[in-house]
C-alpha positions as CSV (number, residue, x, y, z in Angstrom):
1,X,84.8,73.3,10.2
2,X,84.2,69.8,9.5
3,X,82.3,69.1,6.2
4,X,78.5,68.6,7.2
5,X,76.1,65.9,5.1
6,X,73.7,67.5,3.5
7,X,69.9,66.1,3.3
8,X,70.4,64.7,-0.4
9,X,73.9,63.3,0.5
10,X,72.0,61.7,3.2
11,X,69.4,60.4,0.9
12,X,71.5,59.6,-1.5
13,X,73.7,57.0,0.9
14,X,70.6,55.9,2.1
15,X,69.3,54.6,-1.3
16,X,72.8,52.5,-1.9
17,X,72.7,51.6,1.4
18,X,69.2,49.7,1.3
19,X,70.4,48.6,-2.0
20,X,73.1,46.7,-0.6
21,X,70.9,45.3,2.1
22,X,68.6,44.3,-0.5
23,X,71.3,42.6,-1.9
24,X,72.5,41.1,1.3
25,X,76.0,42.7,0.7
26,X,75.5,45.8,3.5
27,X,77.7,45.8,6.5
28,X,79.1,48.3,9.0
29,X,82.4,49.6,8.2
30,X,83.5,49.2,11.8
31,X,84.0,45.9,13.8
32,X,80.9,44.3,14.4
33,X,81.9,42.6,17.7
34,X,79.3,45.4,19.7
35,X,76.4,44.0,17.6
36,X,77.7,40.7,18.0
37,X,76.6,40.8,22.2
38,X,80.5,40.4,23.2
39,X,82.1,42.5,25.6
40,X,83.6,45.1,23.6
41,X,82.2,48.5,23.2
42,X,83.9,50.7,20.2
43,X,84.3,54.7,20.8
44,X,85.0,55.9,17.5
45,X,85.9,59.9,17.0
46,X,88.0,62.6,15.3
47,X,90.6,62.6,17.4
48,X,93.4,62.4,15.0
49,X,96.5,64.2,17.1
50,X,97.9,64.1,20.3
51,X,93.9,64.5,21.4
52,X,93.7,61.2,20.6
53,X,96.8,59.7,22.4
54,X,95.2,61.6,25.6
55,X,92.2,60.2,25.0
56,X,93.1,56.8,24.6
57,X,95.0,57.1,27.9
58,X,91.7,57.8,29.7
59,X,90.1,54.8,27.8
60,X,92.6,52.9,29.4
61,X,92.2,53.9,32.7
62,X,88.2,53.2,32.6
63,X,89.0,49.4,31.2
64,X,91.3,49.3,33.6
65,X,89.0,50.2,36.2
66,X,86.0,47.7,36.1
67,X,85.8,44.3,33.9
68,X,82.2,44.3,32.6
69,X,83.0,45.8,29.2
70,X,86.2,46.8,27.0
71,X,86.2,50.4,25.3
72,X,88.0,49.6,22.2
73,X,88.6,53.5,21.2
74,X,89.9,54.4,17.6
75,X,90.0,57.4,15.2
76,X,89.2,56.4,11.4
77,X,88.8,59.3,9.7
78,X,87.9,62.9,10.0
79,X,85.3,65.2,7.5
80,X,83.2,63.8,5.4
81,X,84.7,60.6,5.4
82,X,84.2,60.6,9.2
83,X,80.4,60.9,8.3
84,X,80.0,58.7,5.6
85,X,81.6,56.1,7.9
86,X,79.1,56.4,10.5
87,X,75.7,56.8,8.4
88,X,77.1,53.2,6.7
89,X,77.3,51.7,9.7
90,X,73.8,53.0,10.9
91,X,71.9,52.3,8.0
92,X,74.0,48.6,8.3
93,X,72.1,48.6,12.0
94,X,75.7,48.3,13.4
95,X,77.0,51.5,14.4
96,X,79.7,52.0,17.2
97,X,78.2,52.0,20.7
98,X,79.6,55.7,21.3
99,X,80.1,57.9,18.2
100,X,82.2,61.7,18.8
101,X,80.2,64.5,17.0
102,X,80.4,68.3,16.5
103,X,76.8,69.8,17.1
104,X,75.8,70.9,13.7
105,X,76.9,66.9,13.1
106,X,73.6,65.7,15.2
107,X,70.9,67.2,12.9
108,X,71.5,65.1,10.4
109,X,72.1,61.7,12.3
110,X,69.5,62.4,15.0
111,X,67.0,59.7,13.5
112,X,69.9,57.3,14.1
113,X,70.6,58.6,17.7
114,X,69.3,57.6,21.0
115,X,67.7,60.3,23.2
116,X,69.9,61.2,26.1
117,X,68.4,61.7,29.9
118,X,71.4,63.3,31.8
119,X,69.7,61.8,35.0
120,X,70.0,58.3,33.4
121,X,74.2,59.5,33.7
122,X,73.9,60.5,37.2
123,X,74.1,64.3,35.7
124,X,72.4,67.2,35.8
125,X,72.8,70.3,33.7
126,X,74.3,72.8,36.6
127,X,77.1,69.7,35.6
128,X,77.5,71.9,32.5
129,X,79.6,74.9,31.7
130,X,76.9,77.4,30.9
131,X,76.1,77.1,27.0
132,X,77.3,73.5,26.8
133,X,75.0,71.2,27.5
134,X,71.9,72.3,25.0
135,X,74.9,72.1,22.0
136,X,73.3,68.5,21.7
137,X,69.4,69.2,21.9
138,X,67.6,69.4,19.5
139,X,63.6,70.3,19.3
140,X,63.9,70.0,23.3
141,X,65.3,66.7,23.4
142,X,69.2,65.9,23.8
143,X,70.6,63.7,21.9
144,X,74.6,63.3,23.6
145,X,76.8,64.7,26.2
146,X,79.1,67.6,25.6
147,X,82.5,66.9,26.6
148,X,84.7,69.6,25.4
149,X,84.6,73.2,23.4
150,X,87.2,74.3,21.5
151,X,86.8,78.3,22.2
152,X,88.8,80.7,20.0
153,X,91.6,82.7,22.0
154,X,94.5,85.1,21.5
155,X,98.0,83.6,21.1
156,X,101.0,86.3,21.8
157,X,104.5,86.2,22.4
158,X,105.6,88.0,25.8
159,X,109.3,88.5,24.5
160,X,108.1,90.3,21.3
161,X,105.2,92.5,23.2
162,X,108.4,93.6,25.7
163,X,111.1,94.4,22.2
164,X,108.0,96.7,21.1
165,X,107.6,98.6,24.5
166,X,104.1,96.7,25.3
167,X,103.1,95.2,28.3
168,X,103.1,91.6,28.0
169,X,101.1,91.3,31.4
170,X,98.7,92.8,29.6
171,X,97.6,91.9,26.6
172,X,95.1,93.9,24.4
173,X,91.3,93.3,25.6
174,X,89.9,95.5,22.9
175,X,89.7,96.5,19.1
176,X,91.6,99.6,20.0
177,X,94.5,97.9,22.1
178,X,95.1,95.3,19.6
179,X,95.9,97.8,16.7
180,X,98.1,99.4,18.9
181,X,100.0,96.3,19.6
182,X,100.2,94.6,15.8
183,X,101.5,98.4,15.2
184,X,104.2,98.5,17.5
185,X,105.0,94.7,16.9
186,X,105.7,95.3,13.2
187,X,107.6,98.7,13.9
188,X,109.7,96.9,16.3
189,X,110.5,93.9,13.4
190,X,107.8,90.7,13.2
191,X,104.0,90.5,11.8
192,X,101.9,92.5,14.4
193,X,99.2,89.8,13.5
194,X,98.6,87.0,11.1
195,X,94.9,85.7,10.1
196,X,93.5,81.7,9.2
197,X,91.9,81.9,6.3
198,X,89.2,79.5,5.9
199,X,87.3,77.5,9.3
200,X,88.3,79.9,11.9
201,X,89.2,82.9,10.1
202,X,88.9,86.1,12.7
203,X,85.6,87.9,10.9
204,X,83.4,84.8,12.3
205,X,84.3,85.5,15.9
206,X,84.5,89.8,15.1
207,X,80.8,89.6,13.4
208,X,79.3,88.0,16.3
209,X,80.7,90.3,18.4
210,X,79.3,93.4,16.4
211,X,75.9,91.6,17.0
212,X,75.8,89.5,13.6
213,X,74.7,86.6,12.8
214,X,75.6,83.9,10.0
215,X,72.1,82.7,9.0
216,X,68.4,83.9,10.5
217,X,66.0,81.1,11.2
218,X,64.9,80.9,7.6
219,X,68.2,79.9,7.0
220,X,69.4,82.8,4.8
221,X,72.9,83.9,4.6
222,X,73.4,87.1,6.8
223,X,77.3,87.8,5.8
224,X,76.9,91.8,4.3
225,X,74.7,92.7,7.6
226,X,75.9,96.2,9.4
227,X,78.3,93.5,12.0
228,X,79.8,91.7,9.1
229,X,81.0,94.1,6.6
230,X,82.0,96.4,9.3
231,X,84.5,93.1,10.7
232,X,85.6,92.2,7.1
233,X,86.6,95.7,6.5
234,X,88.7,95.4,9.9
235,X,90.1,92.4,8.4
236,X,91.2,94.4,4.8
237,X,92.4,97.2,6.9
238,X,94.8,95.2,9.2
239,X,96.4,94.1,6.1
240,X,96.0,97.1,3.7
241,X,95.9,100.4,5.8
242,X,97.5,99.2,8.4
243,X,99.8,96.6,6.6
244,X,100.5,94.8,10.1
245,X,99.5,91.4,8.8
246,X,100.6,90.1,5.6
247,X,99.0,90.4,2.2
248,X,99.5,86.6,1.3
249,X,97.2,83.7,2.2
250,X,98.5,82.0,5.3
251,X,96.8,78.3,6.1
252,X,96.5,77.4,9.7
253,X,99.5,75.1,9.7
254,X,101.4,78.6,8.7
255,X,100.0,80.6,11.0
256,X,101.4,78.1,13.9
257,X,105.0,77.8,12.2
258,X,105.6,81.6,11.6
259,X,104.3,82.1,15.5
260,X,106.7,79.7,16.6
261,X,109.5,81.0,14.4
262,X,109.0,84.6,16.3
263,X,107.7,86.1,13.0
264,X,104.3,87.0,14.5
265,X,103.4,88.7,17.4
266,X,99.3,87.3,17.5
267,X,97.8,84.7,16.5
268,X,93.8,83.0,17.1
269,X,94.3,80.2,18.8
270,X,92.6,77.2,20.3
271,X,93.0,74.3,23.2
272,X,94.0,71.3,21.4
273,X,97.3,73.8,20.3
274,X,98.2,74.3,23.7
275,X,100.1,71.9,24.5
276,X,102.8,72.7,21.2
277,X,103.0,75.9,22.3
278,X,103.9,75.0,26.1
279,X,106.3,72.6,24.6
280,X,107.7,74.9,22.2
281,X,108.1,77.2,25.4
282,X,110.0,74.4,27.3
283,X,112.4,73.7,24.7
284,X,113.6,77.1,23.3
285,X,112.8,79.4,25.9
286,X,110.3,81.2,24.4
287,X,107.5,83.0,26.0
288,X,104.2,82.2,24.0
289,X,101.5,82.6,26.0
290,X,97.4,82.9,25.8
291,X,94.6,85.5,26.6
292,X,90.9,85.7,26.0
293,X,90.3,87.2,22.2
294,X,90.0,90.8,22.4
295,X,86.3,92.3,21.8
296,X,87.1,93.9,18.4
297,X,83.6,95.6,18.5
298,X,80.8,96.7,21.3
299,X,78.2,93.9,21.3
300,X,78.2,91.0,22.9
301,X,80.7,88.9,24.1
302,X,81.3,86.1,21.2
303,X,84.2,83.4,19.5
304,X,84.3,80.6,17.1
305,X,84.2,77.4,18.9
306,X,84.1,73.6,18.2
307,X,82.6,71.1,20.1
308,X,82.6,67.6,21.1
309,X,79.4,65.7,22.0
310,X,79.2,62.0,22.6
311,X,76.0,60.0,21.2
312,X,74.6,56.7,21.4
313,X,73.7,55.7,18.2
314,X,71.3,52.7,17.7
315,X,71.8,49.2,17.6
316,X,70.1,47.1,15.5
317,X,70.5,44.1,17.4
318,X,71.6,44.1,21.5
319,X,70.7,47.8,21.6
320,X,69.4,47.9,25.2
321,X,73.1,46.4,26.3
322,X,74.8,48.5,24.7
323,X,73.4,51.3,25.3
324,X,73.0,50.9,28.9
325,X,77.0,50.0,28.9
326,X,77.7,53.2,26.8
327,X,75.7,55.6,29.0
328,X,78.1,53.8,31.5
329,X,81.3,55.0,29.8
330,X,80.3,58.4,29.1
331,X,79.0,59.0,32.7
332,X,82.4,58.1,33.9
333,X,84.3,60.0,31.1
334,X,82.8,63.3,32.0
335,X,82.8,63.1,35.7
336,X,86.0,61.0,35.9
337,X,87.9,62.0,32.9
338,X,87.5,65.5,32.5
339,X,90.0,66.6,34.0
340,X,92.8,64.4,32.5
341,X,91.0,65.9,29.0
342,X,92.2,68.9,29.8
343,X,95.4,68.5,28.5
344,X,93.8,68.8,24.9
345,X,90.8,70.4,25.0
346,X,88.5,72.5,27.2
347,X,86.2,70.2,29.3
348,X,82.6,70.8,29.7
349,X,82.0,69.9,33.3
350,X,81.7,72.4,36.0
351,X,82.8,70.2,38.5
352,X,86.5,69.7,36.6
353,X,87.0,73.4,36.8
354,X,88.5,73.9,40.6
355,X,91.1,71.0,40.1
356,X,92.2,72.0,36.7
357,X,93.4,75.7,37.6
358,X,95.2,74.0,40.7
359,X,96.8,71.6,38.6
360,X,100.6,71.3,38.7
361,X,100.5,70.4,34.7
362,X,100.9,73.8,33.0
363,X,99.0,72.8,29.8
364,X,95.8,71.5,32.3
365,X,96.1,74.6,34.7
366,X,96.6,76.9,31.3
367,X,92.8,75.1,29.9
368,X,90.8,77.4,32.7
369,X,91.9,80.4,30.2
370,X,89.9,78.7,27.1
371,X,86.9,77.3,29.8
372,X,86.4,80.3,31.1
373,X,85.3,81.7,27.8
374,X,83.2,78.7,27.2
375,X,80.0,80.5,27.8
376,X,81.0,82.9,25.2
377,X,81.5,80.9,22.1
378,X,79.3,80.9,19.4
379,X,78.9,77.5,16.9
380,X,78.8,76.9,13.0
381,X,75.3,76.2,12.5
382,X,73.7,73.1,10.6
383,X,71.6,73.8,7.4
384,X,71.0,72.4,3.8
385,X,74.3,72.8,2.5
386,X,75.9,74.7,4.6
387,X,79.4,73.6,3.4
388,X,79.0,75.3,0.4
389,X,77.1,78.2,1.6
390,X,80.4,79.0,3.7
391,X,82.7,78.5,1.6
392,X,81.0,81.0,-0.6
393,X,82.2,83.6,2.1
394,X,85.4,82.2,3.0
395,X,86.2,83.1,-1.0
396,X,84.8,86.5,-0.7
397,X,87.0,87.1,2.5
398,X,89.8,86.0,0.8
399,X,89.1,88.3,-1.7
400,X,88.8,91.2,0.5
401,X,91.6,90.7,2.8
402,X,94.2,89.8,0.2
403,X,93.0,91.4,-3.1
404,X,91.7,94.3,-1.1
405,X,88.3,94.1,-2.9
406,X,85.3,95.8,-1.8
407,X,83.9,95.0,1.2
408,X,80.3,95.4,0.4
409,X,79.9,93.9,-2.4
410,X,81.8,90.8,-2.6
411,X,79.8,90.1,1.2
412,X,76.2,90.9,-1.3
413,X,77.5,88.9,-3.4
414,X,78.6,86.0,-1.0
415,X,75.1,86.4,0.8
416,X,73.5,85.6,-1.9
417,X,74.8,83.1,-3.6
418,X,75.1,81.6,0.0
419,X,71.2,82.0,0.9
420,X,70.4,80.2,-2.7
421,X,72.6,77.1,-1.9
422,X,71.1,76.9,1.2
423,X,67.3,76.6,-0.2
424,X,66.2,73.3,0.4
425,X,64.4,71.0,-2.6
426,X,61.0,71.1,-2.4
């Protein structure tokens, strides 16, 4: 989960920022040659892996494939950093011409953005995977284009499921079914499961899915509801009654090496891993494969997911150009490119769906898995502070996952704290 700016970090950059244009020393921390009226356009995102080697492919083939602009694409930073970059360059009146965000990101840019009309792009929203498109509207008016999700799935290993007697054709669709295979997995030798801690960790996906919620519309914490102590206790028991996952904090960049080392038996996973596990396939003979995250509990249909939305931010100068030449690019990019972007992530476009289950690449036929549960996936949200509000319950899961603590009232406690951070200043 990628740190959010708060209203008073905002603010607060603001201030220094019309300070330094007071001062005449403000400028945009990205190349200016946009503003400057020439012929370049800059695409700036998060794509900091092989996401971004994909995606500067596709670049490529758009500037290869007309000669009224050049996309110049580039990665900077990611996080707050990320952020801070492209509020300096908006209050300097010379942001990039097409900025990647996450949707809790657009809140608090919006009065930077440009609005969006899909018909402008020669789109529509049957265009959209059902669930997509409004990740970018706020108050009833959109402000980008969602590209890609980032849906949270099941990663297994079909050689493991088969040394414990389990199917590997089929792997477990429910709570009950994926007990029974993290038992038999660690009878048979490896972890029956392993959890992230922190951005993705399992209870956010297994509370929705009990019918929970993280904040109501007052923007107070909902972590110890009836859904979310009964998925944090799943959580303690996997590791403490059922001691099939271990009792140590595991980062994400763990849980990936001890799956590929055939120490684990299931993982969470997501698209932009797809590819290393395909490759990891290819080259040792393994059998890691994918499956649509198990429903845990009886309510609806629900998984943590990322997305990626395009804006238009505003110009001070040449804005009418550049915009025009930006709602160009992205147009193209999601009608043209989509399918090509499956080979990281899981496109938003309806229309890419048919072509990338026929394709002959494994990693873009594979993507239909984590599109198909598109229309399940459920978003961090944006409020006042919200960085700090989760992390509040990321410690208190810790807590009762590894330290076996009680369930109820380190959530309370969480939920409180939590729902105090996130009271805005009067």
């Amino acid at each position: 989960m990628l740190p959010t700016l708060s209203r008073r970090r905002l603010l607060a950059l603001a201030a220094g920022s019309a300070a330094s244009v007071a001062l005449g020393a403000c400028s945009s921390p990205f190349d200016e040659t946009t503003r400057g009226g020439g012929r370049v356009l800059e695409f700036v995102t998060f794509y900091t892996g092989g996401d971004g080697d994909l995606m500067q492919s596709i670049v490529d083939r758009y500037n290869s494939s007309q000669d009224e602009v050049f996309v110049r694409f580039s990665a900077p930073a990611y996080g707050g950093d990320y952020l801070t970059k492209v509020l300096t360059a908006a209050l300097a009146g010379a942001p990039p011409a097409i900025v990647a965000l996450h949707s809790y990101e657009i809140q608090p840019l919006r009065r930077f953005l440009h609005t969006i009309r899909l018909g402008d792009l020669g789109l529509a929203e049957p265009d959209f995977v059902d669930g997509t498109r409004e990740l970018a509207e706020i108050d009833g008016e959109l402000y980008g284009v969602t590209m890609s999700t980032g849906p949270q799935a099941l990663g297994y290993n079909r050689q493991l499921f088969a040394k414990a007697g389990l199917d590997p054709d089929r792997p477990p669709a429910t709570g009950e079914e994926f007990l029974v295979a993290a038992q038999a997995l660690k009878a048979s030798g490896p972890w029956g499961f392993v959890r992230e801690t922190g951005t993705y960790m399992p209870w956010q996906s297994m509370n929705w899915q009990g019918g929970g919620d993280l904040i109501d519309g007052e923007s107070r914490a909902m972590f110890d509801s009836e859904a979310g102590i009964a998925a944090a206790q799943l959580e303690q028991d996997l590791v403490h009654r059922y001691q099939v996952s271990p009792q140590q904090l595991v980062d994400g960049l763990q849980v990936g090496q001890m799956f590929r080392a055939q120490q684990v038996g299931m993982v969470c996973t997501y698209p932009w891993g797809l590819q290393q596990l395909l490759e990891t396939n290819a080259e040792t003979g393994m059998e890691l494969d994918v499956a649509p995250l198990p429903q845990f509990f009886n309510g609806p249909r629900a998984m943590i997911a990322t997305s990626h939305i395009y804006t238009i931010p505003i110009q001070r100068t040449n804005d009418d150009w550049v915009r025009d030449q930006a709602q160009k690019f992205i147009s193209w990019l999601f009608r043209e490119g989509s399918v090509d972007w499956a080979g990281a992530q899981a496109p938003a476009s309806t229309a890419a769906a048919a072509p990338i289950a026929a394709s002959t690449d494994p990693v873009v036929r594979k993507m239909s898995l984590f599109i198909d549960q598109a229309k399940y996936a459920h978003f961090a949200p944006y409020a006042y502070r919200w960085n700090q509000a989760f992390q509040y319950l990321n410690d208190a899961m810790d807590n009762i996952v590894y330290q076996g603590a009680d369930v109820a009232s380190e959530l309370r406690s969480a939920t409180a704290r939590a729902t105090e951070t996130m009271k805005e200043p009067s």
